[in-house]
Every structure is written in structure tokens, then in C-alpha cells.
N, C-alpha and C positions, 0 to 999 in steps of 0.2 A: 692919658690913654694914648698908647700908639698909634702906629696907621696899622700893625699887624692885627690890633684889636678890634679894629673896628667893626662893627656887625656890619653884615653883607646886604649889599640892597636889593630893598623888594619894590615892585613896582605896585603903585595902588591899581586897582580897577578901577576902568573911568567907564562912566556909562555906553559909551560910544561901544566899549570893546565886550560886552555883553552879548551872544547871539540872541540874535533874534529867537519867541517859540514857535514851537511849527502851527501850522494855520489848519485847524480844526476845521475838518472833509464837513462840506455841506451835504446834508440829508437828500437823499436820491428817492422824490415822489414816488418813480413808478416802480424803482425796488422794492421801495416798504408796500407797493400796493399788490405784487407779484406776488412777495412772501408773504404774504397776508392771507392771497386768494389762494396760493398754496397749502397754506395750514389750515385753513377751512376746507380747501377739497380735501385734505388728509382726513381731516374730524370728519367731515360726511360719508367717507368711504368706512370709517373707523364704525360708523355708528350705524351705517348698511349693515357692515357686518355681522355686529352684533344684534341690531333685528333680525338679519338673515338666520343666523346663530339660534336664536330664540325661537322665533317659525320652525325651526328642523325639529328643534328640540321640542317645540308643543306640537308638533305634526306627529315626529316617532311618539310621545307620550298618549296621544289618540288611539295613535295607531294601535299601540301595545293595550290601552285600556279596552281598544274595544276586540282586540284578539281575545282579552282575559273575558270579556261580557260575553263574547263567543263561546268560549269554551265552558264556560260554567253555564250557559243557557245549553251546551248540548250534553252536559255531563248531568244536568236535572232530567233533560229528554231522555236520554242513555237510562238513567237511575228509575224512572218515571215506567219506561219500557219491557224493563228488569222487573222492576215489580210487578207490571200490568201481567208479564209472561207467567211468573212465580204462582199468582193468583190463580193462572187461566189451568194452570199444573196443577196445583192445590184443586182447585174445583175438579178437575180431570180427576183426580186419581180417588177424591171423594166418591165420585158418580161410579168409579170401578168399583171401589170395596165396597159401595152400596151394593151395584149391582151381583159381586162374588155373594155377600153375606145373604144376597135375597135368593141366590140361585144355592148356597148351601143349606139356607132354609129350605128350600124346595124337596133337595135332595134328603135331607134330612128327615122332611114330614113324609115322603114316598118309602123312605128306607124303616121309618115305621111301620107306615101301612104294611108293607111286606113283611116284617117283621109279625107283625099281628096275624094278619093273614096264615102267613107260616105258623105260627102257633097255635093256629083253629083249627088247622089240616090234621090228617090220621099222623098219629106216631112214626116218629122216625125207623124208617126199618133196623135191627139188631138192637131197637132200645126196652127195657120194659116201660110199661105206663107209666109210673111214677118219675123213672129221667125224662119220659119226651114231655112229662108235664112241669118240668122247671121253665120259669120265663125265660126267654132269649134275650141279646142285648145286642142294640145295631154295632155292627162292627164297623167302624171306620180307618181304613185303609192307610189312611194318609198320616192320619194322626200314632197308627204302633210303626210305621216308618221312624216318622219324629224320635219315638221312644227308643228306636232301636230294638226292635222286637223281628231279629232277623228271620227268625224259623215261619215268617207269617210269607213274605213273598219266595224265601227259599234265592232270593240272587245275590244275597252278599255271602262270600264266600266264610263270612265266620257261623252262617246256619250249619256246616258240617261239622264241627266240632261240638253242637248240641245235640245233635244225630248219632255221633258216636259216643258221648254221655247217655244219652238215653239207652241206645242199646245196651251197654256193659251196665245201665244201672236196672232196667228189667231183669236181664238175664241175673245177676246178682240175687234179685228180690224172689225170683220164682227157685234159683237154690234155694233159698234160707227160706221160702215160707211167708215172707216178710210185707208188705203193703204201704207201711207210715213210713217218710220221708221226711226229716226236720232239715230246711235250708235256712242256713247263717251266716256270721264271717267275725272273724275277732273285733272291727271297730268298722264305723260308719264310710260308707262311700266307696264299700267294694264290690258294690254292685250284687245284691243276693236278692232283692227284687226283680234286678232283668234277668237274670240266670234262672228265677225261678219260672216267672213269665215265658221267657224262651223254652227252657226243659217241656212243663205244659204241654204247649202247641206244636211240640216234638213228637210229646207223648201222643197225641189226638191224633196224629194221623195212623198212628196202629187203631183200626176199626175196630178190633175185637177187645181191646182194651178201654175201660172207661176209668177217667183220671179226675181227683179234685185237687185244686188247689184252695188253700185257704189264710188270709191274711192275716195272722197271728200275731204280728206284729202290733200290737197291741196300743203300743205308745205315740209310734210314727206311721200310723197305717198311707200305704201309697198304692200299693197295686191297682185300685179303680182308677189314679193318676194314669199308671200307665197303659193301661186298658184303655180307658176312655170313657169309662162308665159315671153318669153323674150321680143318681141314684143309688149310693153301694149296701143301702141298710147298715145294720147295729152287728155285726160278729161278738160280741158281750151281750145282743141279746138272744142270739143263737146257741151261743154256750151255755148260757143260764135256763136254757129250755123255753124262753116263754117264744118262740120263734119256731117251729118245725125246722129242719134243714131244707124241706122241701120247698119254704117261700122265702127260704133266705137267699138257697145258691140259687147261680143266675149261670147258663150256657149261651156258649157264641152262636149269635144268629145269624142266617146264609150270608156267607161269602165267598169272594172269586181266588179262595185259595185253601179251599175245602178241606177246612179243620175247624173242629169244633162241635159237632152235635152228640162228641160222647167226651167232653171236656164241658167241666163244672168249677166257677170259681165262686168262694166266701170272701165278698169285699168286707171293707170298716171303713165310717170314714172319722167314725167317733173315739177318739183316744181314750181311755179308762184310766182312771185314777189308783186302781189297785191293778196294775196288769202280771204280774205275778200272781198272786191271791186266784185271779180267777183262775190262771192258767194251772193251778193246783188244784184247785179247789175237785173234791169230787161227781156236781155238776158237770161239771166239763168233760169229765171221761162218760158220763150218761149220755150224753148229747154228742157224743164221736160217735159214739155205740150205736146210740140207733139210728145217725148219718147213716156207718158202715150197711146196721142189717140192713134196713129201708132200701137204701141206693145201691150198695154192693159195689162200691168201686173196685179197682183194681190198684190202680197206685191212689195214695192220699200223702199229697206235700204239702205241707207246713212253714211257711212265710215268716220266721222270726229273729227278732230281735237281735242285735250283734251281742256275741257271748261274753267278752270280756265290760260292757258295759254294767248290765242288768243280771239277774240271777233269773230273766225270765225260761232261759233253753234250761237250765237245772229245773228248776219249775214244773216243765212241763215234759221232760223227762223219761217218766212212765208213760205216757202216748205214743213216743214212737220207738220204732226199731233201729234206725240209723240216723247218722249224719251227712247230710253233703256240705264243707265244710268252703267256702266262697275267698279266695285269698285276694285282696287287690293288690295287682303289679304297682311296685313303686311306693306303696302305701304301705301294708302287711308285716310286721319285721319277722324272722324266724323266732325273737323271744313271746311274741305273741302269737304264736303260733301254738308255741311248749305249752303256755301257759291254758290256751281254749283245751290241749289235749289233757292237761290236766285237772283243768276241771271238768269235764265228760267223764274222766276217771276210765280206766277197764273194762266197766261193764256197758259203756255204752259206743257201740261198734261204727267206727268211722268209716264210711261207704268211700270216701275219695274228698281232695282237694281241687279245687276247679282254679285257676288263675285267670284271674282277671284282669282288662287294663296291664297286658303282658309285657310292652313295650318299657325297655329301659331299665329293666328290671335285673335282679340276679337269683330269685324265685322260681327258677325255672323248673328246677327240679318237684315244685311242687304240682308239677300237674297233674289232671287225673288220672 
């Protein structure tokens, strides 16, 4: 080996040439006791806190429980109050309509007595004995309001278009001779019960005239509905004779719009099982007859049945002399109209159309 080969020298480490290690810091008592008492004041305020934290929070949870105990203790008072009042109104308006129903009793048992009274008295002047000895019936004011029975107070301005019916259908009747009046209408609800009731109380106030009406309507009898009358008797058994006309019809008793003591009505409140039959029957023409001689009215209308329903207005026919033929606006159509005209047929003479319930209607043309 050369000297070029020679490996390079390395020098050993001798102990001596090792540094020293560094000298490990002695522990500082009153540091570690500073950071100590420091991390416990930390923990203590930490744990203030969250008691403080806790008290807010069960302080507002009081709070709020007992706003809620508040409010539902004054929504029970509130509720409690409400009823109490309800009660105290309830009993109020109990003690009224006691006291109305005791005071229309009153008025009720006096409007008989008068009533009675009145009909013990001498004959109504321009009547014969036999009409002033029909019974009367209290009239109640209030109640042909209700009904719509305008011709009785005379204020609602549709009483004049019964006024001018009446006259043109007098004047009509004493042309021809004539007396019997049949009121109808092709189907239900067009009002030929108030039209007849109104006509009536139309007719009443002509004094020298005396007028019956009669409820003929055999099936659906309503006119003592709208009268008022409770009492209406049997009209089937006035027809059938066993009945006088004289205890069957009933005349309006004093009232403060002075119609009625030469107006006679024939309630029903009994429906009949055969109301055609009777109304043919020749019975029934016997028992007009001796209404007419007896009483001697002057107009006699007849309360019946809707024509396109029944065959009771064929039926009954031969009783009278004309039609007033009742149209309800809105209800009525012109083919039912053709059709009532054709079953009356020719010979039996349509006195007029009356329109009812005019409003909305295109029937116009059919008024009287």
C-alpha cells in the first residue's frame, strides 16, 4: 500500500472532549405555588359562573312558570266570568219571554172576552141575522203581518195592487152576473193562499158587499195558518152537509183596521183522503147552495189546489164561474201556463193572471 492509499485520519473521542449536559433548571416553589393559586382562582370564577349561569336560568324558569300560573289562573277568572255573565243573560231573557208570553196571554184572554162580548151585542148594522150570527175570531195583528197579509194594515205599498185586483174583478163579476171565484196556480209556492187572503180583506172593506172565502184546498189546507185561527173545523164536513155553513164559517172580530164584519172564511185543517171525489161529488154543490141562499154573499172565492198537480180545479169545475189564475215570478214557466189553460179548456173563463214574487222574473207580461 502507498502513502497515497493511505486512509485519512480520524481522531478518536476522548472523554475530556465530550460537552458537558446542560444543568436541569431547579423547580421554582413560589412559581409552581402562584400557578397553582392561579388555576384555582380560574376554576372558582369558572364555576361562579356557571352557578351564576344556573340561578339566571332557574330565576327566568320561575319567572316564566309563574307568568304561565298567572295567565291560566286569569284565563279560568276571565272564562269563569264569561259564563257567570252568559247565565245571568240566559236567566234575563228567560224572565222576558216569560213575562211577553204572560202579557200575550193576557192580551189574548181580554181579546176574547171582547170578542165574546162583541158577539152578544145586537147585529152588526147592514148585516142580516144569520151573518152577524157567524162566530167571530180574534184577530191578531201581529201575526197577518208575519203572513204578509198587506191589505190588513193598508202600509205596505203592495196593498194597492190588491185594490186594483179587486176592483176590476167586482166590476168584471157584476157584468157577467157572476159570484164564484176559483183561486189557483199551475204548481206549489206561488202564493194563491196570500193572494187569496189579501183579495178578501180587500174585498171587506166594500160595506155593501159581503164576501166568503173558502179553503178548498183540500189536501194542503193552510189559510187558518195564515189567519191565525186555531180552531178551523172540518170544510169535508161542511161539504158533506152534516155541518150548517152557518157553524162552520167563522168572521173577523173587532179590529183597529176595520175589515171584516161582512167577510166570512171556511177553514180545514183536516186533509181528506179523497179530495177530488168530494169536490165532485153532488153533496158539495147542495151545500154551496144553501151557503149562497142562507148567507147571500156576493163574492164567493174558492182556495184551491195547484192545477197542474191534481185534477182537483177540474173536479170542482161546475161551482164556479171563473179563474184567478196565481203565477209565481221566477217559479211559473209559460209552458205551464199553456198547459193550466188547457186544461180549463173554453169553457171555463179566465178572469186574469196575477204575478207573484215578480222580482227577477221574465213573466211580466202576465199580469192582471
Amino acid at each position: 500500500m502507498t502513502m497515497s492509499e493511505r486512509r485519512p485520519f480520524r481522531r478518536r473521542n476522548r472523554p475530556e472532549d465530550t460537552p458537558p449536559p446542560a444543568p436541569t433548571p431547579r423547580p421554582d416553589p413560589q412559581a409552581e405555588a402562584l400557578a397553582k393559586a392561579q388555576a384555582q382562582a380560574e376554576a372558582q370564577r369558572e364555576a361562579e359562573a356557571d352557578a351564576e349561569d344556573q340561578r339566571r336560568r332557574a330565576e327566568a324558569a320561575g319567572d316564566q312558570a309563574r307568568r304561565q300560573a298567572e295567565a291560566a289562573a286569569q284565563a279560568q277568572a276571565d272564562a269563569e266570568a264569561e259564563e257567570q255573565q252568559r247565565q245571568a243573560e240566559a236567566a234575563a231573557r228567560t224572565r222576558a219571554q216569560a213575562a211577553a208570553e204572560a202579557r200575550a196571554a193576557r192580551e189574548a184572554e181580554n181579546a176574547r172576552a171582547q170578542v165574546e162580548a162583541d158577539a152578544a151585542s145586537a147585529p152588526i148594522p147592514g148585516t142580516d141575522q144569520r151573518w152577524s150570527a157567524l162566530t167571530p175570531f180574534p184577530v191578531d195583528l201581529a201575526h197577518l203581518d208575519r203572513h204578509r197579509i198587506v191589505t190588513a194594515r193598508r202600509e205596505d205599498p203592495a196593498h194597492t195592487a190588491f185594490d186594483i185586483l179587486r176592483t176590476k174583478l167586482v166590476q168584471t163579476l157584476a157584468e157577467r152576473g157572476w159570484s164564484r171565484v176559483a183561486i189557483t196556480s199551475p204548481t206549489k209556492d206561488c202564493g194563491k193562499t196570500f193572494t187569496a187572503a189579501n183579495l178578501a180583506i180587500s174585498l171587506s172593506r166594500q160595506e155593501a158587499l159581503r164576501t166568503v172565502l173558502l179553503d178548498c184546498d183540500l189536501r194542503r189546507p193552510s189559510l187558518h195558518k195564515v189567519m191565525g185561527v186555531k180552531t178551523p173545523g172540518s170544510m169535508g164536513d161542511m161539504l158533506r152537509g152534516r155541518v150548517p155553513a152557518e157553524q162552520h164559517l167563522l168572521r173577523m172580530g173587532p179590529n183597529s183596521f176595520h175589515a171584516g164584519p161582512n167577510l166570512a172564511f171556511g177553514f180545514n185543517h183536516i186533509p181528506e183522503s179523497y179530495p177530488a171525489e168530494l169536490l165532485q161529488d153532488p153533496g158539495t154543490a147542495t151545500a154551496l147552495a144553501a151557503l149562497q141562499e142562507r148567507l147571500k154573499p156576493d163574492v164567493m172565492l174558492f182556495d184551491l189546489p195547484p192545477a197542474l198537480y191534481f185534477d182537483d180545479v177540474m173536479a170542482f169545475r161546475a161551482q164556479f164561474d171563473g179563474v184567478l189564475l196565481v203565477i209565481g215570478g221566477g217559479l211559473s214557466t209559460e209552458k205551464e201556463i199553456r198547459e193550466v189553460e188547457r186544461r180549463l179548456g173554453d169553457q171555463t173563463p179566465l178572469l186574469g193572471m196575477i204575478l207573484n214574487k215578480a222580482e227577477g222574473t221574465n213573466l211580466g207580461k202576465y199580469g192582471y
